[in-house]
C-alpha positions in Angstrom: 24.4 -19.2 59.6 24.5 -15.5 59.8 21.3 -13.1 60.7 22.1 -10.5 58.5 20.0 -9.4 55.9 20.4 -6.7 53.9 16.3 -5.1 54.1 14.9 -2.5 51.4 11.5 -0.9 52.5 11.0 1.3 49.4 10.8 0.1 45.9 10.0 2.2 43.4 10.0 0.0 40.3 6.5 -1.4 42.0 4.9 1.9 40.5 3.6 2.1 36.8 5.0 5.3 36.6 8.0 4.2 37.5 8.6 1.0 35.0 11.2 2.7 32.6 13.5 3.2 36.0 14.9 -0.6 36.3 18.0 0.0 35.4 18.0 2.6 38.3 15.8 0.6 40.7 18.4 -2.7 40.5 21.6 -0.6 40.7 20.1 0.9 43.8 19.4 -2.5 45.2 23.2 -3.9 44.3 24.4 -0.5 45.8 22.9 -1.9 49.2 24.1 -5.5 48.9 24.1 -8.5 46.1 20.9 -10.2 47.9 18.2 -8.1 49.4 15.0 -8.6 50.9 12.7 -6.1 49.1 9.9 -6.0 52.3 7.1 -4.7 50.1 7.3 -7.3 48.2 8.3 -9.9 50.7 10.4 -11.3 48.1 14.2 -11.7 47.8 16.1 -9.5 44.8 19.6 -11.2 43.9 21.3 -8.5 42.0 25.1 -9.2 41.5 27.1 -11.0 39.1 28.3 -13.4 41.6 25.7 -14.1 43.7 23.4 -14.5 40.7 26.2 -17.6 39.2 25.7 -18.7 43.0 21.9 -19.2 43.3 21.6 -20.5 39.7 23.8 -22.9 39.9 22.8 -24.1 43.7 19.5 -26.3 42.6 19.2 -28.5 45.3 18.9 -25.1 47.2 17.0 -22.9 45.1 13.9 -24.3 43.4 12.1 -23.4 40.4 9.1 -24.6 40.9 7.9 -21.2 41.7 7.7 -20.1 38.4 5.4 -23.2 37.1 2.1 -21.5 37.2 1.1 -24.5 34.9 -2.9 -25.4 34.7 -5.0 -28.6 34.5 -3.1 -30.5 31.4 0.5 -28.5 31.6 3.0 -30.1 33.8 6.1 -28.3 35.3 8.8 -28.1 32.5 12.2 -26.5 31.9 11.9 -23.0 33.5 9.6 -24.4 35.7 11.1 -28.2 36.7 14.3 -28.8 38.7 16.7 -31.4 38.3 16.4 -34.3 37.5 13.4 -33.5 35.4 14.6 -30.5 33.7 17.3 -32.1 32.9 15.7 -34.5 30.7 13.4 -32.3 29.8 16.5 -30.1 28.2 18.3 -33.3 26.5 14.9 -33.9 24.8 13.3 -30.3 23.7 16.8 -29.0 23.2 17.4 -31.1 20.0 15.1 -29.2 18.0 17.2 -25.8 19.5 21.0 -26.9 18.4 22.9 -24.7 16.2 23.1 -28.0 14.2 18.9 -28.3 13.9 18.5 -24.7 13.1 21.3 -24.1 10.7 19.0 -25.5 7.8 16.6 -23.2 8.3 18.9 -20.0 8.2 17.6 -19.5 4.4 13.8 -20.1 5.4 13.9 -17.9 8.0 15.6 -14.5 6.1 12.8 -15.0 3.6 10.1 -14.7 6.3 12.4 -11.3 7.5 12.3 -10.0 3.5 8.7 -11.1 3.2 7.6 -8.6 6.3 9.9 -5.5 5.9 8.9 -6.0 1.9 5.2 -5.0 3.5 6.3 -1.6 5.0 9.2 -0.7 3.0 7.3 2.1 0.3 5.6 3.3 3.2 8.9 5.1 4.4 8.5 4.5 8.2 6.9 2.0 10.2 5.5 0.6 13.9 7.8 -1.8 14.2 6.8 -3.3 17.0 3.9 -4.7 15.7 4.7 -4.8 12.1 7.7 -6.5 12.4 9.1 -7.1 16.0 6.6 -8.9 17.3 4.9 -10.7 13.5 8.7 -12.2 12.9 9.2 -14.8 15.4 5.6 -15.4 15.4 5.8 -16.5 11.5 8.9 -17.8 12.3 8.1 -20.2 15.0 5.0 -21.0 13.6 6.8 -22.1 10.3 9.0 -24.4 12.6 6.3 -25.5 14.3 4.9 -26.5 10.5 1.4 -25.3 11.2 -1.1 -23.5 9.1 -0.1 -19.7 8.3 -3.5 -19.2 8.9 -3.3 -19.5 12.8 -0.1 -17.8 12.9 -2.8 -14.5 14.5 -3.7 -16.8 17.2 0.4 -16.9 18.4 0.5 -13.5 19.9 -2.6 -13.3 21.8 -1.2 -16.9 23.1 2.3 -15.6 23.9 0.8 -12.4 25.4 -1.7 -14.6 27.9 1.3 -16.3 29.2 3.4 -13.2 29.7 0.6 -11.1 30.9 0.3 -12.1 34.9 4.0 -11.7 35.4 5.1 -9.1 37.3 2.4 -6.6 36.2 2.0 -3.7 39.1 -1.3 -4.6 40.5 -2.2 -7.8 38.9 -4.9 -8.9 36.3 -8.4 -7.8 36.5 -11.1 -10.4 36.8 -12.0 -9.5 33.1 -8.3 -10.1 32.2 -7.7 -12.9 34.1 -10.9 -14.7 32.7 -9.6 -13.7 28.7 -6.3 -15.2 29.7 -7.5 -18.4 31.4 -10.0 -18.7 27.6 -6.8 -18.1 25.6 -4.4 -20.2 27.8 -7.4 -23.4 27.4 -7.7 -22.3 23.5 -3.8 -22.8 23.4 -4.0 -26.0 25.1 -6.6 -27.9 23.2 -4.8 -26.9 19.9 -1.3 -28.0 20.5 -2.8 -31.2 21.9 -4.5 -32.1 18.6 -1.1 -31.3 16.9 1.4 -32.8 19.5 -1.1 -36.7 18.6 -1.1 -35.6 15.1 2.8 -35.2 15.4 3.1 -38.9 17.4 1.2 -40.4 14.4 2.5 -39.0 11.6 5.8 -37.4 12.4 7.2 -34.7 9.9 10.3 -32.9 9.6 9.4 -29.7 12.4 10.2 -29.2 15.8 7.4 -31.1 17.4 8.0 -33.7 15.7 12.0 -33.8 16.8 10.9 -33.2 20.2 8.3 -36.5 20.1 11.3 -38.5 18.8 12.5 -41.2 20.6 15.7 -40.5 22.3 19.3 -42.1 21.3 20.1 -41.5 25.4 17.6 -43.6 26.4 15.3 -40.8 28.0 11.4 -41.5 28.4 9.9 -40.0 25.5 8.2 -36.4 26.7 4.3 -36.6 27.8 1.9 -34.6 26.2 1.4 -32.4 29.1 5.2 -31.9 29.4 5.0 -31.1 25.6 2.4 -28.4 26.2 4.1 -26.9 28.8 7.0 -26.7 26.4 5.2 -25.3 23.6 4.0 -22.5 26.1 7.3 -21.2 26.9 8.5 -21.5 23.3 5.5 -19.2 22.8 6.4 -17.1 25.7 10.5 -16.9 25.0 10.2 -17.1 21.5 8.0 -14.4 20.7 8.1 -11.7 23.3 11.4 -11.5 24.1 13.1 -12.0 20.9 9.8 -8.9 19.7 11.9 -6.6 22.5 15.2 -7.6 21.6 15.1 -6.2 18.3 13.1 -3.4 19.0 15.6 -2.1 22.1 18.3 -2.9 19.3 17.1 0.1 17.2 16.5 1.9 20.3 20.1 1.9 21.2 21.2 2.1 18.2 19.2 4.8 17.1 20.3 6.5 20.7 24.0 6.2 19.8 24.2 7.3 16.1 28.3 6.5 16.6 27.6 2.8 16.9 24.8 2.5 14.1 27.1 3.8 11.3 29.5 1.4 12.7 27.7 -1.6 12.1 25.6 -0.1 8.9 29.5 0.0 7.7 30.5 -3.1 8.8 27.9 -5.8 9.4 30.0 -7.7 10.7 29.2 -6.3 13.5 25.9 -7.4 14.2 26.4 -10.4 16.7 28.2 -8.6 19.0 26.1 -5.7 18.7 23.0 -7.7 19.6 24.7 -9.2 22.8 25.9 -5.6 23.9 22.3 -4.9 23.6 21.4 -8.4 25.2 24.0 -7.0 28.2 22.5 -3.6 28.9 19.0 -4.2 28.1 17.9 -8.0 28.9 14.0 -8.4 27.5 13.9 -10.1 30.7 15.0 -8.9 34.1 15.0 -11.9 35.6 13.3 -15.1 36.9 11.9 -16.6 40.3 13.1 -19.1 42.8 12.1 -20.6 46.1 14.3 -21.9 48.9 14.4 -25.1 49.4 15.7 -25.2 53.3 16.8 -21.8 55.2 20.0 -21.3 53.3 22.7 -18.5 52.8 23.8 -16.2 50.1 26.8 -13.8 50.0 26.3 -13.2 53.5 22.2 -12.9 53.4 20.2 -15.4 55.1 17.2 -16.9 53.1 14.5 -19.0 55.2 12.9 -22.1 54.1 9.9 -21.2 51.6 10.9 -17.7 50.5 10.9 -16.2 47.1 13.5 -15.1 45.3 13.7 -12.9 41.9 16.9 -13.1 40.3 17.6 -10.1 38.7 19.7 -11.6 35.4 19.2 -7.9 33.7 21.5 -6.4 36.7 24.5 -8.8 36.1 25.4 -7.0 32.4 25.6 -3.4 34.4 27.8 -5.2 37.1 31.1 -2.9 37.4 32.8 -5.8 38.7 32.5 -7.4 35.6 32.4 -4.6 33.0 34.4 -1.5 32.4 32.1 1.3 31.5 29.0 -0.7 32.5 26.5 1.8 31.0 28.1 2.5 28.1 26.9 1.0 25.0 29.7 -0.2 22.5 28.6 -2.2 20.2 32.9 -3.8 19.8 32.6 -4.6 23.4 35.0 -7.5 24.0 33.2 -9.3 26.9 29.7 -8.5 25.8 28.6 -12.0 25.5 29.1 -12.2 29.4 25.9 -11.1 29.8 22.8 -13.3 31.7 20.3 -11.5 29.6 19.3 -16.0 29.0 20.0 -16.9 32.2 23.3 -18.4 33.7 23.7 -22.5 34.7 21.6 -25.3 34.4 18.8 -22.8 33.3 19.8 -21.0 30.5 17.3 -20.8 28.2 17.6 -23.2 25.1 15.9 -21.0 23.0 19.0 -19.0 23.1 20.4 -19.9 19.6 17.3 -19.6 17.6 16.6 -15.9 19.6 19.9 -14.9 18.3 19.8 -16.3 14.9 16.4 -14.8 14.6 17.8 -11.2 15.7 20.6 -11.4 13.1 19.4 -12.7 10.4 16.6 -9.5 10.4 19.3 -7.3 11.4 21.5 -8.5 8.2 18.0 -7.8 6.3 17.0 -4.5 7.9 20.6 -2.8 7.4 20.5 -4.0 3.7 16.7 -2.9 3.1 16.5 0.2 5.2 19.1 3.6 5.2 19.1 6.4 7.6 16.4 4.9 9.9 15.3 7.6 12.9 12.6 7.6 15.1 9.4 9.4 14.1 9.2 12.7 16.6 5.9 11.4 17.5 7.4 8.2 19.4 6.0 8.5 23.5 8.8 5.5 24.2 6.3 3.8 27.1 7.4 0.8 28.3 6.2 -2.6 28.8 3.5 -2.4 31.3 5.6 -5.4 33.8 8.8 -4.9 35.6 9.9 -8.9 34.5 9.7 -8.1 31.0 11.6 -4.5 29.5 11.3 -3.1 26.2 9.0 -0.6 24.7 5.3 -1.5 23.7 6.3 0.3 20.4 8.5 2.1 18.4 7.8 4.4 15.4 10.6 4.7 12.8 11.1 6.5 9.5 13.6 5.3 6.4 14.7 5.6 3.5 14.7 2.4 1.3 18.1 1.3 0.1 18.7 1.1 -3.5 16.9 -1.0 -4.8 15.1 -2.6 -2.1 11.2 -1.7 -2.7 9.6 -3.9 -5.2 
């Protein structure tokens, strides 16, 4: 095994200041070499398309245990369980995520997108983060989830306790810390009561399909398994399908070429949402852990590092795509992207993300003509360098023929 080791003692993208420079920070890091050991952070940055396929797909290597983070009744699951756990774990949870599960809720779910931009639309502009980024998949997921509208509120601050600790440049605060460990215990004690309520009286939602027996002849899923689930639904579900819309408009609005292209033809709209997907991921990446001192693309990795696997990097690879930084929205390979991961560990959320993001971009386009952002817009980013996308974004609009009330 070779010595080498490609070493980084500066990293910028550790400042707050400098949180809207990731795309800058990683193309730095890949200019130096696919696998890097980022000193400051003692922690290993995996950066090219190759080496990225590599480490995902080397599990007995590369563990993700590191992201569990799981407390008292949670148990390690999916994201955070390695074969051959998460892979039962996926056979089970994933048959509430199949294109074939969620196709009959495609006319549910563009009534819940109607429903919210039917809230803002005589207003002539809007926050859309919080008015509709973030308030769709929560209504959304709650509705799949078939509980009570009324605690659809209690979603966010849930989602937002999970997502909070990771990477954020300095850590929690005691105060912080102690309002996510209340929310994270709030979140726990009410999907328990559902999850038995679910076991005794199955219905025709997601937990239910996910307490099923299996026809593979899994063991049924635990409740802690279940919760730790649930908690990364929350966590995938919300946030990062909240940011994938809103850096849609971003670009979009950034590149007035390709939104008259797809308000023109929308058509368009998939491949415009995985071109956004490609050059900005809502998250940059995920964690590992070596298993055994091991070797990547000529970088040596001892037994018990970290790892941070930069999946936002791959879609600005050169190697991979002409033009990387360009954003075309008729991209042919723009579904080559690891913006959900790559190998055993892509996210099975994936489907219902996407669906979400075009069924409210079929809605939007329809509802909403010559959309441009308000001059007050400050365009701050997400206070985490794991999670990217703006914390909001002001638009203006003008409804589309008849589509106010």
């Amino acid at each position: 095994m070779s010595d080498a080791s490609a070493i980084v003692r500066d990293f910028f993208l550790l400042e707050p200041e400098a949180l809207d420079q990731s795309v800058e920070a990683f193309r730095a890091l890949h200019a130096i070499a696919p696998v890097a050991l980022v000193e400051p952070l003692n922690l290993y940055v995996v950066t090219g398309y190759d080496a990225l396929k590599e480490v995902t797909t080397r599990t007995d290597d590369f563990s993700s245990r590191a992201v569990s983070g799981e407390e008292g009744a949670l148990k390690p699951a999916l994201l955070s369980a390695d074969p051959p756990v998460h892979s039962r774990h996926k056979r089970l949870a994933g048959r509430a995520f199949s294109p074939t599960a969620l196709r009959p809720r495609e006319n549910d779910i563009r009534s819940i997108a109607d429903r919210l931009i039917y809230e803002f639309i005589e207003d002539g502009r809007v926050e859309f983060v919080s008015q509709f980024a973030l308030k769709f998949p929560v209504v959304t997921i709650a509705a799949l989830l078939g509980v009570p509208i009324a605690d659809e509120e209690k979603f966010v601050d849930w989602a937002f306790a999970h997502i909070a600790p990771l990477g954020k440049p300095g850590g929690l605060g005691p105060d912080a810390h102690a309002r996510n460990h209340s929310l994270m215990t709030s979140f726990a004690k009410y999907f328990d009561r559902v999850i038995r309520d679910r076991r005794a009286e199955p219905r025709d939602d997601f937990i239910s399909t996910m307490v099923a027996k299996s026809d593979e002849g899994d063991v049924p899923l635990e409740d802690g398994e279940m919760l730790s689930i649930l908690r990364q639904l929350l966590t995938g579900g919300i946030e990062t399908t909240a940011k994938l819309l809103t850096s849609s408009w971003e670009m979009l609005l950034r590149h007035p070429d390709q939104y008259a292209l797809v308000k023109d033809d929308r058509s368009l709209i998939p491949n415009m949402l995985e071109e956004s997907l490609r050059l900005k991921a809502p998250v940059h990446g995920m964690f590992r852990i070596a298993n055994h001192d091991a070797e990547v693309m000529g970088c040596r990795v001892p037994k018990g590092a970290m790892m941070f696997l930069a999946y936002s990097s791959a879609g600005r690879d050169p190697s991979r795509f002409e033009n990387p930084d360009v954003f075309d929205i008729r991209r042919k390979n723009a579904s080559r992207h690891m913006a959900f991961g790559y190998g055993p560990h892509k996210c099975i959320g994936l489907h219902l993300g996407v669906m979400q993001a075009r069924i409210a971009f079929e809605q939007l386009l329809a509802r909403l003509d010559d959309v441009q952002f308000a001059p007050e817009n400050k365009f701050e980013p997400f206070p985490s360098f794991v999670i990217q996308g703006l914390n909001e974004l002001l638009l203006t609009f003008k409804p589309t023929h008849g589509a106010s009330r």
